[in-house]
PDB file of N, CA, C and O in Angstrom:
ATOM      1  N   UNK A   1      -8.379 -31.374 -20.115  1.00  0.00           N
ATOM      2  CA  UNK A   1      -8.433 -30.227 -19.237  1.00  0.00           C
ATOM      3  C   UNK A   1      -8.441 -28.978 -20.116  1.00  0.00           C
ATOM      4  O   UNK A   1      -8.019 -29.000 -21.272  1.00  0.00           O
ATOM      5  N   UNK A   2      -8.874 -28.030 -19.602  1.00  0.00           N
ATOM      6  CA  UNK A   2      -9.089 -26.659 -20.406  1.00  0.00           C
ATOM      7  C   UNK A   2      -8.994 -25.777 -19.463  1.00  0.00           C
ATOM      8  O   UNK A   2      -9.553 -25.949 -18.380  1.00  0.00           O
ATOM      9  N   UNK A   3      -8.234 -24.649 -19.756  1.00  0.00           N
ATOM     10  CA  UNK A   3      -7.951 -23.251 -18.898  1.00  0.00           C
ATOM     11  C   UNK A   3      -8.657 -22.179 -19.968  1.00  0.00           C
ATOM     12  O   UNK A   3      -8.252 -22.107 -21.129  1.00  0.00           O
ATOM     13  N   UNK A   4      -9.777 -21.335 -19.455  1.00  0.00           N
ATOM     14  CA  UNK A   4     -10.361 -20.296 -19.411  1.00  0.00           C
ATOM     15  C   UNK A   4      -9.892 -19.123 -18.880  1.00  0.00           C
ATOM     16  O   UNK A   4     -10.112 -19.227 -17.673  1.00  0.00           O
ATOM     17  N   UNK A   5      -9.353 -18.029 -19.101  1.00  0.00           N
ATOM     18  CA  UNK A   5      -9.311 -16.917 -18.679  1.00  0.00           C
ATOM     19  C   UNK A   5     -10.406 -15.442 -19.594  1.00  0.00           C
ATOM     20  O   UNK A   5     -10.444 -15.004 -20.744  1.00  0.00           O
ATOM     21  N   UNK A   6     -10.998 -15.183 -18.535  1.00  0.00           N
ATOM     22  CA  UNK A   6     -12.045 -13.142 -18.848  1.00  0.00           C
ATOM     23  C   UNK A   6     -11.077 -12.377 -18.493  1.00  0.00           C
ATOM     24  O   UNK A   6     -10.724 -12.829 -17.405  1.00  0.00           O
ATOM     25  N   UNK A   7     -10.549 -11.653 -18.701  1.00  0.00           N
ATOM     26  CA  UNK A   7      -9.947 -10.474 -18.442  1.00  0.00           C
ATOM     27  C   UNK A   7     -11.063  -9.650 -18.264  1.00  0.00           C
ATOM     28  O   UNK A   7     -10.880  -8.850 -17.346  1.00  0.00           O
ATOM     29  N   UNK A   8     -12.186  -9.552 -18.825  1.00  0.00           N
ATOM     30  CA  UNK A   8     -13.480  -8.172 -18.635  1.00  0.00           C
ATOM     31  C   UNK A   8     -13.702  -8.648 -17.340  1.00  0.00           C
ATOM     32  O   UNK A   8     -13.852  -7.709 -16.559  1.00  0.00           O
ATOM     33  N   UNK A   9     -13.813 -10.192 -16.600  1.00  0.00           N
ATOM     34  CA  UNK A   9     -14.404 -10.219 -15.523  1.00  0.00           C
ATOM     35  C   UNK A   9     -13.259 -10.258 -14.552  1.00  0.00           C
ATOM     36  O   UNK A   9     -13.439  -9.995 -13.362  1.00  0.00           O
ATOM     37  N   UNK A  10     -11.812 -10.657 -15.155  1.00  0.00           N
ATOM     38  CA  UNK A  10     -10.638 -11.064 -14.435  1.00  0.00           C
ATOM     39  C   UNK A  10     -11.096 -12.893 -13.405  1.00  0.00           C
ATOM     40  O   UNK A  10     -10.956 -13.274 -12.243  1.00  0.00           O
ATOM     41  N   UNK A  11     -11.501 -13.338 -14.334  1.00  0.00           N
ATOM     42  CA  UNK A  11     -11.608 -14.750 -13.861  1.00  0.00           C
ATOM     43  C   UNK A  11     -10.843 -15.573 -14.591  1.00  0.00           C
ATOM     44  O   UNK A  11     -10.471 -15.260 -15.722  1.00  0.00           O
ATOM     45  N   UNK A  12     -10.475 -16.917 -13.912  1.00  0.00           N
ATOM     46  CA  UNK A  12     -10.010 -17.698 -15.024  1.00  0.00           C
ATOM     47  C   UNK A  12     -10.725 -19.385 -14.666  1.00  0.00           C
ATOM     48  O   UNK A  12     -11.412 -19.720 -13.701  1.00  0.00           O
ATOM     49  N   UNK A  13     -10.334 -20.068 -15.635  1.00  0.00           N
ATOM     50  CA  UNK A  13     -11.295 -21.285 -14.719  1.00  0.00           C
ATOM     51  C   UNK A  13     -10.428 -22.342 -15.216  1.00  0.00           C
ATOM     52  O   UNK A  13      -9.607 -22.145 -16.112  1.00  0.00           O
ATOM     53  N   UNK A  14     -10.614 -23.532 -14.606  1.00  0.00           N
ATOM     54  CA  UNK A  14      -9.965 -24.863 -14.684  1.00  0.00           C
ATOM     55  C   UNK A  14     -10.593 -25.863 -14.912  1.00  0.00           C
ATOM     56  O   UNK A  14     -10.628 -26.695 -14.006  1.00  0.00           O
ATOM     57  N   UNK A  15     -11.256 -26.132 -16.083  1.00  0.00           N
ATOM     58  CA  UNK A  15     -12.573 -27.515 -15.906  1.00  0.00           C
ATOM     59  C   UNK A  15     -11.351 -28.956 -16.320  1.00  0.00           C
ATOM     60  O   UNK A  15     -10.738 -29.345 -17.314  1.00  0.00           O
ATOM     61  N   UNK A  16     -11.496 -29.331 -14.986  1.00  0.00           N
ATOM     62  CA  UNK A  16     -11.081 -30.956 -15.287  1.00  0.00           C
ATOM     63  C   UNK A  16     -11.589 -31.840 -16.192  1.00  0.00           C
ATOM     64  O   UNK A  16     -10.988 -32.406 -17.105  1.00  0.00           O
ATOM     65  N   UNK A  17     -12.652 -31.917 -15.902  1.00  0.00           N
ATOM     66  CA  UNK A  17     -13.383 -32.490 -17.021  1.00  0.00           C
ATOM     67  C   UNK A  17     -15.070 -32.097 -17.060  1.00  0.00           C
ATOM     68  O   UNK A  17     -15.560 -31.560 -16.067  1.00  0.00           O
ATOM     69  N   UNK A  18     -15.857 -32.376 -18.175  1.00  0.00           N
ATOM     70  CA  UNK A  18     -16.844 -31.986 -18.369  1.00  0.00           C
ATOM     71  C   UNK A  18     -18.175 -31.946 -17.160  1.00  0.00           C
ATOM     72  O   UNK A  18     -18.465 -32.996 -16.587  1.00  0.00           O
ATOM     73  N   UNK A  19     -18.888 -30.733 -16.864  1.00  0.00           N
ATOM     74  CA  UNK A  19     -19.689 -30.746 -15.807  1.00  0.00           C
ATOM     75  C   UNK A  19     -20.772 -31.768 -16.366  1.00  0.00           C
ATOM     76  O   UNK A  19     -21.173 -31.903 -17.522  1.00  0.00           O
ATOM     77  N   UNK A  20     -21.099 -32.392 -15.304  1.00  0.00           N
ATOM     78  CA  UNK A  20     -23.099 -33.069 -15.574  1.00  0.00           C
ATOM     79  C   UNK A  20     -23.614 -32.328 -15.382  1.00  0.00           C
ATOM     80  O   UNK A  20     -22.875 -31.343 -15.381  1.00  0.00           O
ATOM     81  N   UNK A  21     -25.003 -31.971 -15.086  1.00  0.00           N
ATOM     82  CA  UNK A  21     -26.087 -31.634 -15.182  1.00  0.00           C
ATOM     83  C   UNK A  21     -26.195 -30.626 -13.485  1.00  0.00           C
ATOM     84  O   UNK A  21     -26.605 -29.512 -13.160  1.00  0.00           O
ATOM     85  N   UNK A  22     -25.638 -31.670 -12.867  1.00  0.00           N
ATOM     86  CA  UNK A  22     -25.672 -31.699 -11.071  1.00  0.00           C
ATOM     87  C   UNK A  22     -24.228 -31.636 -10.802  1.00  0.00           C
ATOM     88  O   UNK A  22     -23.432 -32.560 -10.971  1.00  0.00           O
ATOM     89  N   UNK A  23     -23.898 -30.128 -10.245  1.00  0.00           N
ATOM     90  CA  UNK A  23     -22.434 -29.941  -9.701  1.00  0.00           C
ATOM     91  C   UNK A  23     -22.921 -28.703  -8.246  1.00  0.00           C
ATOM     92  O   UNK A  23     -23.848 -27.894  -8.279  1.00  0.00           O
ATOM     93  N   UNK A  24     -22.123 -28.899  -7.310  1.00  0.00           N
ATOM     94  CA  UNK A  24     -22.429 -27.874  -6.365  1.00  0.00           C
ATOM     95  C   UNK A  24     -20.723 -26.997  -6.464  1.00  0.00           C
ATOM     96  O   UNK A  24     -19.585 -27.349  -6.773  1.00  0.00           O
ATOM     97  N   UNK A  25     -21.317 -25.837  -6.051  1.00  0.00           N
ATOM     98  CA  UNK A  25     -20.531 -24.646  -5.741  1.00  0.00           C
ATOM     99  C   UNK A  25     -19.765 -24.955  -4.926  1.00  0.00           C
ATOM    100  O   UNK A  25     -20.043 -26.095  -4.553  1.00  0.00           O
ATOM    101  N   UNK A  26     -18.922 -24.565  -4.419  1.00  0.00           N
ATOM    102  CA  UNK A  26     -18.225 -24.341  -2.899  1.00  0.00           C
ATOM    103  C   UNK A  26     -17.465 -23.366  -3.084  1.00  0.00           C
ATOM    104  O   UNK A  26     -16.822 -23.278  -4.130  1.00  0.00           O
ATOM    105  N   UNK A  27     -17.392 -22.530  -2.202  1.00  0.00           N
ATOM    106  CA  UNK A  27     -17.145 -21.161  -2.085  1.00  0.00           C
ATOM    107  C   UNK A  27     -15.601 -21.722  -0.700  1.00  0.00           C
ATOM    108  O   UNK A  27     -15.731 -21.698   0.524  1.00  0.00           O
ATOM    109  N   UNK A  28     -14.379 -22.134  -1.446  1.00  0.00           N
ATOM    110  CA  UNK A  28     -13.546 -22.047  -0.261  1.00  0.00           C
ATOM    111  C   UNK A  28     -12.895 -20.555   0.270  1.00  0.00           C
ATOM    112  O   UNK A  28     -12.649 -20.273   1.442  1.00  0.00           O
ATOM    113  N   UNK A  29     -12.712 -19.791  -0.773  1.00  0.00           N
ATOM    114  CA  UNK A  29     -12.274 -18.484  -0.172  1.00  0.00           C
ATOM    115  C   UNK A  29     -12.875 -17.418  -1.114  1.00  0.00           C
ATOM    116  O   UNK A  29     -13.580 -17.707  -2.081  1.00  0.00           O
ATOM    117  N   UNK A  30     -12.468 -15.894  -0.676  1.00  0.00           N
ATOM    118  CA  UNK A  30     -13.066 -14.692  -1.269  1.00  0.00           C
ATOM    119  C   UNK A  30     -12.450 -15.308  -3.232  1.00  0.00           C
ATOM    120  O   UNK A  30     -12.815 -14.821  -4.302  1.00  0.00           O
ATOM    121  N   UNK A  31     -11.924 -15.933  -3.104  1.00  0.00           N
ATOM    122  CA  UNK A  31     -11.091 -15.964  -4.578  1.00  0.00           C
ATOM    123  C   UNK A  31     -11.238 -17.061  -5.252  1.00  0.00           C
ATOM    124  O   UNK A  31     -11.067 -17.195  -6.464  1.00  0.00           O
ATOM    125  N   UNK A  32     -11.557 -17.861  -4.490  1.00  0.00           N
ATOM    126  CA  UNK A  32     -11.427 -19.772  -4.974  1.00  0.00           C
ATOM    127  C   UNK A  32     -13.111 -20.747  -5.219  1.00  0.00           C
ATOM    128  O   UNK A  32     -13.846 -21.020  -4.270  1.00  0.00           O
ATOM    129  N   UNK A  33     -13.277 -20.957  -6.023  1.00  0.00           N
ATOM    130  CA  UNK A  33     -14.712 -21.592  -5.854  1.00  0.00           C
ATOM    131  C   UNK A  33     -14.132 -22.863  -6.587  1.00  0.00           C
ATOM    132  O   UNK A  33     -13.194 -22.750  -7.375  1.00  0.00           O
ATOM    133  N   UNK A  34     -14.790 -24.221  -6.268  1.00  0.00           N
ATOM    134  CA  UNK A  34     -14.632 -25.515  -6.204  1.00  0.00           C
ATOM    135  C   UNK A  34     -15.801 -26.302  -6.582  1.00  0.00           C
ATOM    136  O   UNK A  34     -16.594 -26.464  -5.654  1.00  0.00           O
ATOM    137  N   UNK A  35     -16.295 -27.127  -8.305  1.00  0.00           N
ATOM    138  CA  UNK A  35     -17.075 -27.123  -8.779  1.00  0.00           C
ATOM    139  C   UNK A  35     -17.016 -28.885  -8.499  1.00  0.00           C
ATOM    140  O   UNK A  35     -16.217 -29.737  -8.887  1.00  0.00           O
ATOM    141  N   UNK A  36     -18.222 -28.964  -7.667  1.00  0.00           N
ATOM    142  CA  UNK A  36     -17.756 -30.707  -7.092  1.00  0.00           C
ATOM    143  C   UNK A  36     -19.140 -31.541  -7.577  1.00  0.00           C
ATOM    144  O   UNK A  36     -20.210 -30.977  -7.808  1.00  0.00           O
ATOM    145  N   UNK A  37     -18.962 -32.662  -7.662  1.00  0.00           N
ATOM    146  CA  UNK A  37     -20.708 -33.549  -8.121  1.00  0.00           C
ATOM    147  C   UNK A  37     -20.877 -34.111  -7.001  1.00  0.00           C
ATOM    148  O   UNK A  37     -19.887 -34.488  -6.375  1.00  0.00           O
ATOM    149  N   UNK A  38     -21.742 -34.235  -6.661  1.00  0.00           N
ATOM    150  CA  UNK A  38     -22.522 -34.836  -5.156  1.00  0.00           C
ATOM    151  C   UNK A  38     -21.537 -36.220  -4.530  1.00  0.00           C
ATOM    152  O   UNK A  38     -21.434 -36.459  -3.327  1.00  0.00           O
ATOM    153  N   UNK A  39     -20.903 -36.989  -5.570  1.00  0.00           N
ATOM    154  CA  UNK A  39     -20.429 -38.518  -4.965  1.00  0.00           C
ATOM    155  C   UNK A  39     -18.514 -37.790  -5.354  1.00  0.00           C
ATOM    156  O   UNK A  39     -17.611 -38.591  -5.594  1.00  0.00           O
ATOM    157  N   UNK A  40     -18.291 -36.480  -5.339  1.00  0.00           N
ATOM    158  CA  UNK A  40     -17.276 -36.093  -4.185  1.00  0.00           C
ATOM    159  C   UNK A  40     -16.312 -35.424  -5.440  1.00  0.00           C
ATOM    160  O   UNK A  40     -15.541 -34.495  -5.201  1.00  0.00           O
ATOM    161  N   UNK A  41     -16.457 -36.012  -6.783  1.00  0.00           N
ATOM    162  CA  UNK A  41     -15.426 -35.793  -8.319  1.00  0.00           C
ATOM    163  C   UNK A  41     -15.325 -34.365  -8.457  1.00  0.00           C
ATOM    164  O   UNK A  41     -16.301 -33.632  -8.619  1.00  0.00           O
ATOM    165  N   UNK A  42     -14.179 -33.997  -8.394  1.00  0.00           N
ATOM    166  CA  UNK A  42     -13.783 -32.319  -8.898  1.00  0.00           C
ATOM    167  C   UNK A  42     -13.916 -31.900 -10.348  1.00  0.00           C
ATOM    168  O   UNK A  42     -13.029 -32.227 -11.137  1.00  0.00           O
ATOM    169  N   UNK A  43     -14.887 -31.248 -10.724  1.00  0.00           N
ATOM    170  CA  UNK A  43     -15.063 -31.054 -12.282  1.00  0.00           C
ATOM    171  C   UNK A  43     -14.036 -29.748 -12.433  1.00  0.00           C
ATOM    172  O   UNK A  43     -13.358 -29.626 -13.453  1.00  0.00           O
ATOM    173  N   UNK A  44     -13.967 -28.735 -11.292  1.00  0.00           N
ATOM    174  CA  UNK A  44     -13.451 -27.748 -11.822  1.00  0.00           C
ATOM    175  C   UNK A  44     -12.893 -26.599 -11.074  1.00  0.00           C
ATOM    176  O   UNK A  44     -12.784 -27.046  -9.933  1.00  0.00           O
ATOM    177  N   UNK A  45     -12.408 -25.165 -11.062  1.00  0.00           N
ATOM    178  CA  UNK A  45     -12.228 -24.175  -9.996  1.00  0.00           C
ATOM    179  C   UNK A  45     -12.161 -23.459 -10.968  1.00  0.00           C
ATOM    180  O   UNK A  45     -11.871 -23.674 -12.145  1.00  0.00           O
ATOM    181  N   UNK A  46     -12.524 -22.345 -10.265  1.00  0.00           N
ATOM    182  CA  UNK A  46     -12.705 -20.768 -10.450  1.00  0.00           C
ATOM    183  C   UNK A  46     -11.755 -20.014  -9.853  1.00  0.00           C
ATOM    184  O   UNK A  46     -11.345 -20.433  -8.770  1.00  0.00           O
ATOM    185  N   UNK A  47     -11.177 -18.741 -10.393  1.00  0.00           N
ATOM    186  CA  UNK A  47     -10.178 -18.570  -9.653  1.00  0.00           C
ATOM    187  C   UNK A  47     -10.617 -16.984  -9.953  1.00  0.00           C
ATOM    188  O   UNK A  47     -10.436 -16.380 -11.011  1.00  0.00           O
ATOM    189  N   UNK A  48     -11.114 -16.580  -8.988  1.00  0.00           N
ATOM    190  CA  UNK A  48     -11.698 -15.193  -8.903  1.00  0.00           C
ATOM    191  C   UNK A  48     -10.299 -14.094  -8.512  1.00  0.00           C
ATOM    192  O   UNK A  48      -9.403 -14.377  -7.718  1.00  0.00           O
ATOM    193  N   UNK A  49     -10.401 -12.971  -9.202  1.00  0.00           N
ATOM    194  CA  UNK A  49      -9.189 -11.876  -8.904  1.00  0.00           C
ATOM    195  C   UNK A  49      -8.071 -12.619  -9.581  1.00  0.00           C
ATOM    196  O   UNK A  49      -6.918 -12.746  -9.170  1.00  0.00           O
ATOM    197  N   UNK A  50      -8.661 -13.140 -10.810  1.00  0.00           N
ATOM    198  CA  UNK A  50      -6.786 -14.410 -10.997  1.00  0.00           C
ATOM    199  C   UNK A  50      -5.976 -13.578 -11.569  1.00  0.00           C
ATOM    200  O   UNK A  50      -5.029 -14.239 -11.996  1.00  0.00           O
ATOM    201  N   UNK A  51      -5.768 -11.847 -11.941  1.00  0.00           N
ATOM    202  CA  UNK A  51      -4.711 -11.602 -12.678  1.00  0.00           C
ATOM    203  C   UNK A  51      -3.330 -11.348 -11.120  1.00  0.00           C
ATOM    204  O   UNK A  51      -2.104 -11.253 -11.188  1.00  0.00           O
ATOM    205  N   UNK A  52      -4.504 -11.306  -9.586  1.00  0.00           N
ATOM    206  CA  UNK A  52      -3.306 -11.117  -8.917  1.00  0.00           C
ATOM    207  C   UNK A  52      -2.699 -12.456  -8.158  1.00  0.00           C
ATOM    208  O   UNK A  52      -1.621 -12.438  -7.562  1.00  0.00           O
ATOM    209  N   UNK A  53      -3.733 -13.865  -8.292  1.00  0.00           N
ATOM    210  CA  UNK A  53      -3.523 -14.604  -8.349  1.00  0.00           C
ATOM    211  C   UNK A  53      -2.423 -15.493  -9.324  1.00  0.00           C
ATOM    212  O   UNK A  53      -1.696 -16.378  -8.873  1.00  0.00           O
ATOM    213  N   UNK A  54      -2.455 -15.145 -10.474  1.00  0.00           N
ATOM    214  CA  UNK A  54      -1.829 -15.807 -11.588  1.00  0.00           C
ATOM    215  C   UNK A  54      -0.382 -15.055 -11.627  1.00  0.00           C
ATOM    216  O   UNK A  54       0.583 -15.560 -12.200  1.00  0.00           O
ATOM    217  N   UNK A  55      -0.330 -13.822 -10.970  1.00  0.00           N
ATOM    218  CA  UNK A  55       0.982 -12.670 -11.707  1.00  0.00           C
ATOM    219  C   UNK A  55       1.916 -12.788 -10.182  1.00  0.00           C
ATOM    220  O   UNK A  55       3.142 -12.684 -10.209  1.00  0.00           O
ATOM    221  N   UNK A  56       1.393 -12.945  -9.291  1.00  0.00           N
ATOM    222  CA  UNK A  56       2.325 -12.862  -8.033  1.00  0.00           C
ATOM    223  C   UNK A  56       3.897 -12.784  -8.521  1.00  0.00           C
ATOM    224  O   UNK A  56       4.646 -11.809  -8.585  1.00  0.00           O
ATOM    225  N   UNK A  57       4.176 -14.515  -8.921  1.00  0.00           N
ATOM    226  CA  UNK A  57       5.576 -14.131  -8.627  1.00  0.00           C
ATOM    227  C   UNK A  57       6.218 -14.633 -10.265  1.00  0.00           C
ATOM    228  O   UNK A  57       7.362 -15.073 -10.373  1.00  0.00           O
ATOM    229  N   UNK A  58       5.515 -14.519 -11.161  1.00  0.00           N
ATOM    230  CA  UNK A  58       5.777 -15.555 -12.483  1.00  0.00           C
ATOM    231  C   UNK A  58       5.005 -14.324 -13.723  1.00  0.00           C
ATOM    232  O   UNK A  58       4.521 -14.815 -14.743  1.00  0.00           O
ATOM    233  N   UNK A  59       4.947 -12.724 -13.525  1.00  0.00           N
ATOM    234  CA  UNK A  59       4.966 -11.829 -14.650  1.00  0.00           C
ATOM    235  C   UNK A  59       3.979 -12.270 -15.387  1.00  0.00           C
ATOM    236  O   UNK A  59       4.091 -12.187 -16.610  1.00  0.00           O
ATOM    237  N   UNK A  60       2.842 -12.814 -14.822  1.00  0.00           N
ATOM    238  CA  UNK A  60       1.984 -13.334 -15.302  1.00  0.00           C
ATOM    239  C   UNK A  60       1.954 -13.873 -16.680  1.00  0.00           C
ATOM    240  O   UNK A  60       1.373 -13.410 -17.662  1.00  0.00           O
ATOM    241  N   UNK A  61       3.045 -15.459 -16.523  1.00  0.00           N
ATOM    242  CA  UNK A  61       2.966 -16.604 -17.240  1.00  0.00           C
ATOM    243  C   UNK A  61       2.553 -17.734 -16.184  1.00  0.00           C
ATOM    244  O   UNK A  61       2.746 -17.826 -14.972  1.00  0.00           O
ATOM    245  N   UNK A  62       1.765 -18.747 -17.324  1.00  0.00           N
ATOM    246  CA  UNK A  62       1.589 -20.039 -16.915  1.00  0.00           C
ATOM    247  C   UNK A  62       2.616 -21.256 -17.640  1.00  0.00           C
ATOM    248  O   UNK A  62       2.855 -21.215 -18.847  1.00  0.00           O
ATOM    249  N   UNK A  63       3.085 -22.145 -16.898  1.00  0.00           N
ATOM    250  CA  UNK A  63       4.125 -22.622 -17.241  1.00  0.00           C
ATOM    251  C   UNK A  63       3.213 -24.303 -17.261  1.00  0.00           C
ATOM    252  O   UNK A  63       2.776 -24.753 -16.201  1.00  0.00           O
ATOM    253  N   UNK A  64       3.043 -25.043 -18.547  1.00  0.00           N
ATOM    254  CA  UNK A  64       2.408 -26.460 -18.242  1.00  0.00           C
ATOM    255  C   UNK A  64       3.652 -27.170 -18.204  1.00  0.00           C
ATOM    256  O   UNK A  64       4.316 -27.044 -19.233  1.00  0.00           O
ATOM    257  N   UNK A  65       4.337 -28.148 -16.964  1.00  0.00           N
ATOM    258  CA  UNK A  65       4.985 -28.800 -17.204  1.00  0.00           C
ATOM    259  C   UNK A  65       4.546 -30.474 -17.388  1.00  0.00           C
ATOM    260  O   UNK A  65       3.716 -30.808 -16.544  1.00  0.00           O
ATOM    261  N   UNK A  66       4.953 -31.576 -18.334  1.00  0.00           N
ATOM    262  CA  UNK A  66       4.900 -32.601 -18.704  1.00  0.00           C
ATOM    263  C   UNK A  66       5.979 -33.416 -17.734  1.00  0.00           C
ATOM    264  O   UNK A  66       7.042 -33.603 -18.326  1.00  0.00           O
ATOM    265  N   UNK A  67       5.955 -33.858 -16.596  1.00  0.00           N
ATOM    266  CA  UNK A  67       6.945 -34.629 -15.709  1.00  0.00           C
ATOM    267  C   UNK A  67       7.439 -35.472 -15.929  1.00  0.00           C
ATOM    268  O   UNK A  67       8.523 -35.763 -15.424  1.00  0.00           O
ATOM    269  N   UNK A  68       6.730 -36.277 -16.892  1.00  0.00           N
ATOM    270  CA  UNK A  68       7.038 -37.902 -17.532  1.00  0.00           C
ATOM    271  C   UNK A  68       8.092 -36.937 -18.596  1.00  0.00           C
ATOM    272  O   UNK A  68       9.300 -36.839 -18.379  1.00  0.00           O
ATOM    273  N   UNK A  69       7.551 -36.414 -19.500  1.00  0.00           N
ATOM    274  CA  UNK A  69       8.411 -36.330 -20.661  1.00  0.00           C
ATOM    275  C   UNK A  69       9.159 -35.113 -20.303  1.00  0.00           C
ATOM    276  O   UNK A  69      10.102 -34.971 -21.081  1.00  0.00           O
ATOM    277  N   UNK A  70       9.080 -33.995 -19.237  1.00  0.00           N
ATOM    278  CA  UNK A  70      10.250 -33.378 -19.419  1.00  0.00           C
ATOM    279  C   UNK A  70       9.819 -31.783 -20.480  1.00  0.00           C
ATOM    280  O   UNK A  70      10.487 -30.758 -20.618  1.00  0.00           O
ATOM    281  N   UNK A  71       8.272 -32.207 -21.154  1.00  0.00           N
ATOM    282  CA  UNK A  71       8.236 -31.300 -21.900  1.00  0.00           C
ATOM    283  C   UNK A  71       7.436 -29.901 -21.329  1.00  0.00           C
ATOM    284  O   UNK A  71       6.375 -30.104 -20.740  1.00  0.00           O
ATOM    285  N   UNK A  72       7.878 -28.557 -21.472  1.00  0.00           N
ATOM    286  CA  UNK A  72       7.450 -27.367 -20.862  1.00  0.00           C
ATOM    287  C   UNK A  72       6.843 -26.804 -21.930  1.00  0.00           C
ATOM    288  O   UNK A  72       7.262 -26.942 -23.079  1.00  0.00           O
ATOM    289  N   UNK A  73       5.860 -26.164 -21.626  1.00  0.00           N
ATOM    290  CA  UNK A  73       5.345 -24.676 -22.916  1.00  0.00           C
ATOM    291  C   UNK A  73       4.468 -23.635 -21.318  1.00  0.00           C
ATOM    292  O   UNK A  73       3.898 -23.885 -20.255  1.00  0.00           O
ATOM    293  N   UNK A  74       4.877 -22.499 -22.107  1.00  0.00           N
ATOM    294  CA  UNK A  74       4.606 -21.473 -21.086  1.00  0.00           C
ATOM    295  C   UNK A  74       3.580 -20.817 -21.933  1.00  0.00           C
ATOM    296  O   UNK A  74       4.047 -20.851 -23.071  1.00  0.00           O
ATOM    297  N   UNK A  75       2.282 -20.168 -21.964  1.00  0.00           N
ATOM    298  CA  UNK A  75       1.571 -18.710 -21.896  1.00  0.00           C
ATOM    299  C   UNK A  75       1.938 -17.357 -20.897  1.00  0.00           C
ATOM    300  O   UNK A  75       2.520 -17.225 -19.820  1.00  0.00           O
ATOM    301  N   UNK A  76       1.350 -16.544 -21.749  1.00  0.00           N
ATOM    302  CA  UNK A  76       1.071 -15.866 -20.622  1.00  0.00           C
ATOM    303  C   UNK A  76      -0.133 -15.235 -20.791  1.00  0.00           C
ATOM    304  O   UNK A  76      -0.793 -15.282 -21.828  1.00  0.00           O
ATOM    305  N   UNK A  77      -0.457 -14.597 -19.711  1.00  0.00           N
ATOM    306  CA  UNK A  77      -2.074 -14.564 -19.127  1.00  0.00           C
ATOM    307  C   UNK A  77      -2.228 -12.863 -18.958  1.00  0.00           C
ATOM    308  O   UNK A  77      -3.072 -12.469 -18.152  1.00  0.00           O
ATOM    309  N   UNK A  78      -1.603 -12.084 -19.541  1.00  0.00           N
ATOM    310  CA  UNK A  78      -1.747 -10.595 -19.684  1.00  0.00           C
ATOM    311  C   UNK A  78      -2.683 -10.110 -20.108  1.00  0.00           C
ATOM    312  O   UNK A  78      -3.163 -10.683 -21.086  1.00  0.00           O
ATOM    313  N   UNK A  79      -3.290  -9.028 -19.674  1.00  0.00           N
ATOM    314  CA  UNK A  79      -4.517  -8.276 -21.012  1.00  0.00           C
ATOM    315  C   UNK A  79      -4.386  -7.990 -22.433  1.00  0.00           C
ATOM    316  O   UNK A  79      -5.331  -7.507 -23.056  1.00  0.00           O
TER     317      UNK A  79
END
């Protein structure tokens, strides 16, 4: 998995795993787009406006937590 953030565009993105060739858009909200392959697999999301998305309530850090192991590392996602 890989997290992308533009600050010039204020996007950030989430690719699950690598796009093919053939992925459709989906536009679920003014903010959210959903990068899907025809037989249904989520490659990815877009997260449009993400600095007010990402900063709400967490000072804009991202926190990866590891559940099995317990292990945390935080970024943060500031300009």
């Amino acid at each position: 998995m890989k997290i992308t953030y533009d600050p010039k565009f204020n996007i950030a993105y989430v690719a699950i795993k690598s796009k093919p060739s053939e992925v459709n858009s989906i536009k679920l909200s003014d903010d959210l787009i959903v990068d899907m392959a025809p037989d249904g697999t989520i490659y990815g999301f877009e997260l449009l406006n993400a600095n007010e998305q990402l900063q709400q309530s967490d000072d804009g850090k991202v926190l990866f937590v590891n559940q099995l192991s317990g292990h945390e590392q935080q970024i943060e996602v500031n300009e």
